[in-house]
N, C-alpha and C positions, 0 to 999 in steps of 0.2 A: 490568575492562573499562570502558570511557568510550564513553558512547552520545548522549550530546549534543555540541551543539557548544560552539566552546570559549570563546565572548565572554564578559567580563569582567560578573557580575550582583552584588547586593548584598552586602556583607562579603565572606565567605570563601567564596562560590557562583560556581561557573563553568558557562555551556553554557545551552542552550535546547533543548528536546526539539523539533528540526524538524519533526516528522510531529504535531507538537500546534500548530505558527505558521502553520499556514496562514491564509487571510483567505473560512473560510465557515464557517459556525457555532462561530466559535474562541470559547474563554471558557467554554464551559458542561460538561457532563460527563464524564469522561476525561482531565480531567488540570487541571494545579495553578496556582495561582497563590504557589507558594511556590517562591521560585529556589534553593532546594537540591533542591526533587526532584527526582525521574529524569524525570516529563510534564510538569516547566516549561515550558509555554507562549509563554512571555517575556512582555514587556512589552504587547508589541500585536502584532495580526497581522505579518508579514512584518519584524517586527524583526532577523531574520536572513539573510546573504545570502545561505546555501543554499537556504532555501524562497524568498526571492526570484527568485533566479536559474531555480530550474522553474516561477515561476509564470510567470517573463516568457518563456519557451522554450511555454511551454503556452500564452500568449493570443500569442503570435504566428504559432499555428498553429489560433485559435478555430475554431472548428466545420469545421474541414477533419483533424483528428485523431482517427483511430478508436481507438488503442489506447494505455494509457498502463500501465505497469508499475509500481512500488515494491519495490524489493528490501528486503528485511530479511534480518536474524536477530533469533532462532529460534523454530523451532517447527512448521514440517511443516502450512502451513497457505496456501491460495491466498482473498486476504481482498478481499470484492467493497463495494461502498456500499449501503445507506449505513453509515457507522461512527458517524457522530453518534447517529442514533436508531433503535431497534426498528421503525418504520416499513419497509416495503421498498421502493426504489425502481420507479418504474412497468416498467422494465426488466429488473424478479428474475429474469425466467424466462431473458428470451434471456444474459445473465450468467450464471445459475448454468449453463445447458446448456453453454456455451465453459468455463465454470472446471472443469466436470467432465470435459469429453473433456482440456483439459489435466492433471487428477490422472490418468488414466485412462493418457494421454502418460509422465511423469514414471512413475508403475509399472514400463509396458512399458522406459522407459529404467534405471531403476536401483533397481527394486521395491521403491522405499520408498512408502507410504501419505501420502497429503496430505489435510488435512480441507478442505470449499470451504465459505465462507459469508459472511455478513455480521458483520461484529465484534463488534458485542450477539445474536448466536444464538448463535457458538464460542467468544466470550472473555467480553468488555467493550465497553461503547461508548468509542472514542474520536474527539474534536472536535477539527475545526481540522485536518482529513489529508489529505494530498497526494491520496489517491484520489476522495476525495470532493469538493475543489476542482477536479479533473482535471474531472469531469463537472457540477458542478454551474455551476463560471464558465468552462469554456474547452469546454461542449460535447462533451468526449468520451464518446465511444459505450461503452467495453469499457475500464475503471477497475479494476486491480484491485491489491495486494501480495502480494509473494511473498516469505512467510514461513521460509526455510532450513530445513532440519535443523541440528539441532544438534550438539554434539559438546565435545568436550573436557570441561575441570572445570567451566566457568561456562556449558557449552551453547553463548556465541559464539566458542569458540575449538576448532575441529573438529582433529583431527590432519591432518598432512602428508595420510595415504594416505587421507583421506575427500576431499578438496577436488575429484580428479578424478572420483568419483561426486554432491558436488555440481553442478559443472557440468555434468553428464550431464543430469539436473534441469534446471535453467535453459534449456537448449536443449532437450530434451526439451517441455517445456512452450513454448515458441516455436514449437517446427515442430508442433506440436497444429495450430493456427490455422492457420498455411500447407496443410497436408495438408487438413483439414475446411474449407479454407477460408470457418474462422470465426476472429476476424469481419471478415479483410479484404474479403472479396466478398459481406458483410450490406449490403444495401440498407436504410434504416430514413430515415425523416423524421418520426416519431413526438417527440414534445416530452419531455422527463422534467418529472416532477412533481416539486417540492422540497419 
């Protein structure tokens, strides 16, 4: 499976690991400065134009965008900011409360189990990620990635008959928010700390 992207890097290395090029705190923990691994960073922030192209869709909706997504594979896991550091963002509480009625969501939808957290509590810190650039430079409020289940022999390759109990998931964990109307109808003018 191939999880980076596919530009052309040093000798015989391709791809840049997008969720490591973002342009806020890129470079330091969580991933590589060597362009054959899998968290190649690239060269510089926004060297690629996938993480470009969400950064410029995200500051062109700055501080009028409450909710930003990241789909992954895998791993059964709804992953909030920050990802750069152990720190919690001044927002943990009202985040983890919306990441947990969406697990709670995605159960009643196709009872599978989803862990909720910050990256350095369930995994690893990773730097330079779409989530954490979502709120840190474009102001949104409810930042989070949603980690798939797995499946198949490599875990990102599920079989045909799981796909429609993923997206049972995927929606499931969307109408969370709409129903609890969190956090589209959250009032908040509180500042995040970085």
């Amino acid at each position: 499976m191939w999880r980076k992207t596919r530009s052309k890097q040093k000798g015989n290395c391709y791809g840049v690991d997008a969720n490591r090029n973002f342009e806020f705190y890129w470079g330091g923990s969580g991933s590589s400065g060597d362009p054959c691994a899998e968290t190649f960073r690239g060269k510089e922030p926004f060297s690629e134009p996938e993480s470009r192209a969400i950064a410029n869709v995200l500051m062109s909706v700055k501080q009028r965008c409450l909710f930003y997504i990241d789909l992954h594979t895998y791993g059964g896991y709804i992953l909030m900011p920050w990802a750069y550091k152990k720190d919690h963002i001044s927002t943990y509480k009202q985040l983890l409360a919306a990441g947990n009625a969406a697990k709670r969501a995605i159960s009643q939808a196709s009872g599978t189990s989803f862990t909720v957290g910050t990256p350095p509590d369930v995994l690893y810190p990773a730097d330079g990620g779409g989530i954490d650039y979502a709120v840190g430079r474009a102001g949104v409020l409810y930042s989070y990635a949603l980690e798939l289940r797995g499946g198949g022999q490599m875990g990102f390759d599920p079989p045909e008959e799981d796909i429609h109990g993923i997206v049972r998931e995927v929606v499931g964990r969307h109408q969370s928010h709409v129903k609890n109307g969190s956090p589209f109808e959250t009032k908040t003018t509180s500042k995040q700390q970085y």
